[in-house]
N, C-alpha and C positions, 0 to 999 in steps of 0.2 A: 644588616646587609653588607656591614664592611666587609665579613671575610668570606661574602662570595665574589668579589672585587677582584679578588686574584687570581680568581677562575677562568674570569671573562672572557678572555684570550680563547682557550681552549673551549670554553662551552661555546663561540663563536661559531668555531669550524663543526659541531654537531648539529649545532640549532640553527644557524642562518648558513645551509649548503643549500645557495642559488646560483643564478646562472649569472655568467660574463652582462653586461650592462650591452642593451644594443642602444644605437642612436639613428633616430629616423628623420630626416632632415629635410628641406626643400630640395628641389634641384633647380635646376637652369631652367629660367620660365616660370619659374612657383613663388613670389619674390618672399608673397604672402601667408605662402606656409611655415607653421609655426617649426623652431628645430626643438624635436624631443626626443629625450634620452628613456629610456626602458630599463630598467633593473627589475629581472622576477626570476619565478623558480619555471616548473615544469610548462604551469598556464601560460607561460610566452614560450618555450624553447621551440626554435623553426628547424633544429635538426642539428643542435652539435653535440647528441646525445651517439649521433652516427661515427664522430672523431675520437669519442671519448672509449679507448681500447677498453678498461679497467670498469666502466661503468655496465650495471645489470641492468637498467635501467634503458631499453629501448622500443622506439616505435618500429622503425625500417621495414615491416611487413604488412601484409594486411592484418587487418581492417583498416589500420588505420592509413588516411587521406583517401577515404573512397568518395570523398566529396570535394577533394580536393579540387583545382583545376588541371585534370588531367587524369584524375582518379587514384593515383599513384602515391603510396606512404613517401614523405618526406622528412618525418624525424619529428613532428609535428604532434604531440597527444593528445589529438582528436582526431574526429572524422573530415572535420575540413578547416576551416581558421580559425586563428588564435584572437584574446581579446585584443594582442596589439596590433596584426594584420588588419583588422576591421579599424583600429583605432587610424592605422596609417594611411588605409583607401578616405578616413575622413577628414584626417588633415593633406591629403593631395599628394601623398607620398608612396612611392613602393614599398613593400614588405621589403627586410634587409635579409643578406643571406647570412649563414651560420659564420660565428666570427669564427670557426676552427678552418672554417671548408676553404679562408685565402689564406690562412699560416700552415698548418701543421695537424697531424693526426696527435693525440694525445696520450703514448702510452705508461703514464707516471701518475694519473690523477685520476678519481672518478668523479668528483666536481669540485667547483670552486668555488672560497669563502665571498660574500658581499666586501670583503676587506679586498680579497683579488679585484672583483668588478670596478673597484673604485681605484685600481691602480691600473686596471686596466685603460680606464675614463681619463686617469693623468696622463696617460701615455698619449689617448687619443690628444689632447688639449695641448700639451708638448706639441704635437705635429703640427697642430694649426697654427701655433704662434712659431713656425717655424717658415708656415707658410705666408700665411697672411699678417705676424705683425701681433706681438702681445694685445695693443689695446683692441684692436679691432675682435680678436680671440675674447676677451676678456668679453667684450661686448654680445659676442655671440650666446659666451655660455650663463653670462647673467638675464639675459633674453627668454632663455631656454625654458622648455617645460620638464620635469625629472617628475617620470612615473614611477613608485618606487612599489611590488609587492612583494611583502618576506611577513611569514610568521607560517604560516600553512604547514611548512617542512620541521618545525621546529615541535608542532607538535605530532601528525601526523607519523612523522619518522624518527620521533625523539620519545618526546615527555608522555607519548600514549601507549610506546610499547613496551613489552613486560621484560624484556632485554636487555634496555638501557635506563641505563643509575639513575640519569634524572629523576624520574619520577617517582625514587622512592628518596633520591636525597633529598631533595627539596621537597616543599610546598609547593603549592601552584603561587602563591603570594609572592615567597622567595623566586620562580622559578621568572614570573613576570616582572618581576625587581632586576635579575640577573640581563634581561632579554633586553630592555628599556634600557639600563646602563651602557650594553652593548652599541645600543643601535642609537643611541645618543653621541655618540663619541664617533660612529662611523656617520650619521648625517652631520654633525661638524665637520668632520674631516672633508667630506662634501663640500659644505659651504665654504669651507677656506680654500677649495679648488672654485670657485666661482659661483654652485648651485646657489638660486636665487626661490625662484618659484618651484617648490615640490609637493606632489600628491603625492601621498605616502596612501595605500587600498587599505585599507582593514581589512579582516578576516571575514569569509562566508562562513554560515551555521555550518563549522567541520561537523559536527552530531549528526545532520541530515545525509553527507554524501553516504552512498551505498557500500561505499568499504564500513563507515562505523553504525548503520543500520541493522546491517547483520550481527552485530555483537549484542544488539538489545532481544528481548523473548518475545514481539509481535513484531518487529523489522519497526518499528517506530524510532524516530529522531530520539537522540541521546543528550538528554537536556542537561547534564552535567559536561558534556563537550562545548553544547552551546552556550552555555553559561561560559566555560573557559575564555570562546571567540571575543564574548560582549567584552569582560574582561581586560582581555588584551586589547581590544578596540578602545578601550577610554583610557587605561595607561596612555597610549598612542596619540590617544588626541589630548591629554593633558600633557603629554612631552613635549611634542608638537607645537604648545601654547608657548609653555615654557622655552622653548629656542628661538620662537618666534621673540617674544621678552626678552632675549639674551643676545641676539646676533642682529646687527643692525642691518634694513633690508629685506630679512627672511620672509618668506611668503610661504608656509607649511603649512599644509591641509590634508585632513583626511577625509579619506573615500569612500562613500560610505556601502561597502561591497554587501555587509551582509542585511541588509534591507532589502536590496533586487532582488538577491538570490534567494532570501526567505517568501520573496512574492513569489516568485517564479513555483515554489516548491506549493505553499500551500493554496495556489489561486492557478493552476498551471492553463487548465482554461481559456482562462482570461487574454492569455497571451499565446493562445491557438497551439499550447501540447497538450498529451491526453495522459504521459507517466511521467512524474514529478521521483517517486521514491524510488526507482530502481533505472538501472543503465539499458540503454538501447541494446549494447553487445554483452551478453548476458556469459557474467564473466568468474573465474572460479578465486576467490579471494584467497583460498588455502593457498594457493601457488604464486599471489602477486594482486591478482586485482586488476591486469594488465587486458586488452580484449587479443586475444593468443588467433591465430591463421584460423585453427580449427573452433571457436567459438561460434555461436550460434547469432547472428546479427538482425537488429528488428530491421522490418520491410522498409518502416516510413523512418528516417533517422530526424525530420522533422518536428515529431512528436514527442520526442524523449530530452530530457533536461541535462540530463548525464551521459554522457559517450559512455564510459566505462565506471571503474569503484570512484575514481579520483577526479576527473575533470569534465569539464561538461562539454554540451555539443556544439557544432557549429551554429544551430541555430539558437542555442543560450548564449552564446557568446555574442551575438546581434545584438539580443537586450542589454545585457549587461554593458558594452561596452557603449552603447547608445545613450545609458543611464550617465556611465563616467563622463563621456563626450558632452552631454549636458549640463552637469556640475562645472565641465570648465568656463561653460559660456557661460552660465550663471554667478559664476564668480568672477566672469573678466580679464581670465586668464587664454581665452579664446573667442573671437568673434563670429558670431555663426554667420557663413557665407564667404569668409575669408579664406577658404581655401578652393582647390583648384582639384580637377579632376585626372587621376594618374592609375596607372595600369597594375592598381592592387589584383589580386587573383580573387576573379567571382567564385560564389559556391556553384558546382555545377552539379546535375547526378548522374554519376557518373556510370559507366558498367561494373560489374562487380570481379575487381581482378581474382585469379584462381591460384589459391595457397596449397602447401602441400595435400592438405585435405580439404575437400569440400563442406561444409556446414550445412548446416538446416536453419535457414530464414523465420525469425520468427514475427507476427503480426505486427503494425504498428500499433494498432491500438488496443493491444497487449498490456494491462492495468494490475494484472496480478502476477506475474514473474517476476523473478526476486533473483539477486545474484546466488550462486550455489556457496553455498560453507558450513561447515562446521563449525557454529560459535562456539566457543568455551566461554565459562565462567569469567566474568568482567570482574579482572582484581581489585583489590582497596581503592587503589589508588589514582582506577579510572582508566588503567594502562591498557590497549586496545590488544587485538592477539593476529593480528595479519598483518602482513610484510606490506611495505608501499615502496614504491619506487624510487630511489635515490633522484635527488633534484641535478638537476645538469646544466652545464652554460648555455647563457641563450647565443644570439649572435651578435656579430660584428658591427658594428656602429658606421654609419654610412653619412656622413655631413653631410646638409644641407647646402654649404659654401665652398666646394669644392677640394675642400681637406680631405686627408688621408689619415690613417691609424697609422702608428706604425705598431710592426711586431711584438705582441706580447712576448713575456717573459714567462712560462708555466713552470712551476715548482712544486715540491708535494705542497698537495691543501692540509697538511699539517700546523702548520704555520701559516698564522694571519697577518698580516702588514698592519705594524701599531699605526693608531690617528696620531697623525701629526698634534703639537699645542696648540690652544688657542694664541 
């Protein structure tokens, strides 16, 4: 592994392109609510996907937020809330808006490395000890809860397509060697800015969502992707040990994402959908995987686990994030009942806005439609053959204690900001 060591840097910015770090915080009257920070890729981004000139990668039309409140696409990839909007209505907090939509439109970047976000996160922590007073700052962000999710993009848009060297320079051994060294050196850098208590999510069975279903010869889960997920999930949680053992303090936990999502898939039932293996907006993967104005959308978006190839619905995102929100009170990291109620956006159903072309609605309980594509031949090396949507910053970080961000600094995502030493 030494001399992928020197790589690092640069396999950074291909394999961990996530979004800016949001922060959800109390407000005035919430004393009780906990402040938590967000770092993810797509499955949080509330729309700075809208600022990002350079990025292909967008919602801003229909279908998506047709459940939104108000009905209306908000940058959002889904139909209606994200798993951190549902996370924020439960710690007693607003959804935060896109960190680009109060600085700047962004025409230089198409997103930004985890090494940005967490200099982003300095910039924020700079402002509060600017306001309120190093220790009192200090106090806050070793308080804090850091929800951290990355690995999804790394392989989805990296190590599984037939385009990029990854997956044929490496191993998947090597490739999860390279990824952990990465992301061990950026969760230090973390804790030497004050993280104290962090969830770090594991990876969902990538093999099951519907973008890598179509590549297999009966649309069945691709048990060699999900093998990769497990994988990655115990590197992660033996990193995690280990920093825990190394940095005095640390409270590092993982999440354990791909157990819900695997219930949800093969018991869908259980938890009141009736299609687990393919997307409500019945979507053409040749072109992206995205759910496109003229796509065909199911009646009941209730019933369906997956919005489109990539992400899932608003109403998986109930469970799942219900499951996380669980895990913290279980661990003590959160007290159930200690927060307060605050004017998160409900799901509503909405009317159905009108794109340039009209669609054809298909069934809710619609069990055998499948996304449209042409598989090709699944190469050696596992490498997937459809485009997925570049990851993009999530939003702007909103303290809980009356602090301010100040202005990021965007520069090409060529370049990662080395971690600091221990």
């Amino acid at each position: 592994m030494a001399a992928l060591s020197s790589t690092a840097a640069a396999i950074a910015i291909l394999a961990l392109a996530t979004m800016a770090g949001v922060a959800l915080g109390a407000t005035a009257g919430t004393k009780k609510a906990p402040v938590i920070y967000i770092f993810g890729d797509s499955m949080s981004d509330v729309g700075n996907n809208n600022y990002l000139l350079l990025s292909i990668a967008k919602c801003n039309y229909p279908w998506y937020g047709i459940d939104y409140e108000g009905g209306y696409p908000t940058g959002r990839f889904t139909n209606g809330r994200t798993i951190g909007d549902i996370m924020a209505a439960k710690f007693g907090v607003p959804p935060p808006p896109p960190f680009l939509s109060l600085y700047m439109t962004d025409d230089e970047v198409e997103y930004l490395s985890f090494d940005n976000q967490i200099s982003y996160f300095e910039q924020i922590k700079n402002a509060m000890i600017g306001k309120i007073g190093k220790k009192a700052a200090e106090e806050v962000v070793n308080g804090a809860i850091f929800q951290i999710g990355l690995g999804s993009n790394d392989y989805v848009n990296n190590f599984l397509r037939p385009f990029m060297a990854d997956g044929f320079v490496y191993t998947h051994d090597q490739f999860i060697g390279l990824l952990m060294e990465t992301i061990s050196q950026q969760l230090t850098r973390l804790y030497h800015l004050g993280a104290r208590n962090v969830w770090f999510t594991g990876l969902a069975p990538l093999g099951c969502i519907p973008s890598q279903r179509v590549l297999s010869d009966n649309g069945e889960c691709l048990e060699d992707v999900n093998l990769y997920a497990l994988q990655f999930n115990a590197a992660a949680k033996d990193l995690l040990d280990r920093l825990n053992a190394k940095l005095p303090g640390a409270r590092m936990s993982l999440a354990d994402c791909y157990s819900v999502v695997m219930e949800l898939i093969e018991h869908p039932k259980k938890y009141g959908f009736t299609t687990s293996h393919t997307s409500c907006c019945d979507v053409d993967t040749s072109v992206g995987g995205l759910c496109l104005p003229t796509a065909d959308v199911c009646d009941d978006r209730s019933q369906f686990v997956f919005w489109d190839a990539y992400h899932t619905s608003d109403a998986a995102n109930q469970v799942i994030a219900g499951r996380l929100y669980a895990d913290m009170v279980s661990a003590g990291d959160v007290q159930e009942g200690n927060t307060t109620v605050s004017d998160a956006p409900r799901v509503v159903r909405s009317p159905r806005p009108v794109p340039p072309s009209r669609p054809a609605v298909r069934g809710g309980g619609n069990t055998t439609s499948a996304p449209r594509a042409a598989p090709a031949a699944r190469p050696v090396h596992g490498n997937g053959t459809t485009s997925a949507p570049r990851a993009s910053p999530a939003a702007r970080p909103v303290n809980g204690n009356g602090t301010t961000s100040a202005p990021p600094v965007v520069g090409s995502s060529s370049h990662a900001a080395p971690p600091p030493q221990p």
